[in-house]
N, C-alpha and C positions, 0 to 999 in steps of 0.2 A: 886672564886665564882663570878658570875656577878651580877651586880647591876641591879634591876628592873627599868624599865624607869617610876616610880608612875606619876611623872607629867605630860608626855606627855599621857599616857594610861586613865588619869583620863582625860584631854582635849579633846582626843578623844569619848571617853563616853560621855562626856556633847554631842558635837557637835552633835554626834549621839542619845540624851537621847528620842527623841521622837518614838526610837523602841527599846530602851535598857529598858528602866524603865517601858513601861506595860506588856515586855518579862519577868522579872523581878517580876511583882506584876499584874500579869494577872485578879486578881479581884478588879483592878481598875477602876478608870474613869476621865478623866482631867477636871479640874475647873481651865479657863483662864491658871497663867503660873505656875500651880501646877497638880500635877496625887494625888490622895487622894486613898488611898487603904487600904486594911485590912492587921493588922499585920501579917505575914505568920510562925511567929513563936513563937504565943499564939492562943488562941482560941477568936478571934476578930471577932465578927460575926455583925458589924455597917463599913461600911466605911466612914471613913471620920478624925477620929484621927491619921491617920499613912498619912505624907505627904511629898513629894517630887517636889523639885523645878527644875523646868525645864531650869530655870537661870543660878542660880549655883550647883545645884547638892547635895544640904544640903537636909534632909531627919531627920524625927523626929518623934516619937511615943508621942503624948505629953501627953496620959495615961500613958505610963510605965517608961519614960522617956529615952527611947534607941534614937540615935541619930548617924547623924554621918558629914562629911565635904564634900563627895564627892561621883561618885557612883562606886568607888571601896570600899567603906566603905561599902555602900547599900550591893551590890553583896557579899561581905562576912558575911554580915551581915543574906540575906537571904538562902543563900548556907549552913551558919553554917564553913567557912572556914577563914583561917590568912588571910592577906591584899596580902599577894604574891601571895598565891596561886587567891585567885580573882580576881589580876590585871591579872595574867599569862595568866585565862580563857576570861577576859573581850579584852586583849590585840590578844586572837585568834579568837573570834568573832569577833573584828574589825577589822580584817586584819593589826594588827600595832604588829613591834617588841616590845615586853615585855623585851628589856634589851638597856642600855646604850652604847653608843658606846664604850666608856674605861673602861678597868675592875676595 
């Protein structure tokens, strides 16, 4: 089985975050170096509790307290899928291999 490239796929995501993350949480809006959106999987009808940082890619519901490190975290987070499968689809929308070079 081959290893998922998380680090490079996540790297990628950042560099790209300013069309991944309101693809991602489309009932957003950026505030300076942050997207501030509605949770997409609760009934969050304020935005501005659910936020995402266009820096490093950290993301946190600070009502429910869901959270994560990066935005392969995000992207499975709002897909509802494991960290692979999210890197797998983040890493085909950015045109980047999803696997390491050695198995």
């Amino acid at each position: 089985m081959r290893r998922i490239a998380f680090t490079r796929i996540a790297a990628a995501a950042l560099a790209a975050a300013d069309r991944i993350v309101p693809a991602l949480l489309p009932d957003g809006r950026r505030r300076g170096r942050e997207w501030l959106a509605k949770n997409p999987r609760r009934a969050d009808r304020h935005v501005g509790s659910f936020s995402v940082s266009f820096v490093s890619g950290k993301w946190a519901d600070f009502a429910t307290g869901d959270k994560g490190g990066d935005l392969i975290a995000l992207a499975a987070f709002v897909a509802g899928v494991d960290q692979g499968e999210a890197a797998r689809q983040l890493a085909a929308a950015l045109g980047v291999d999803p696997y390491e070079d050695h198995p």
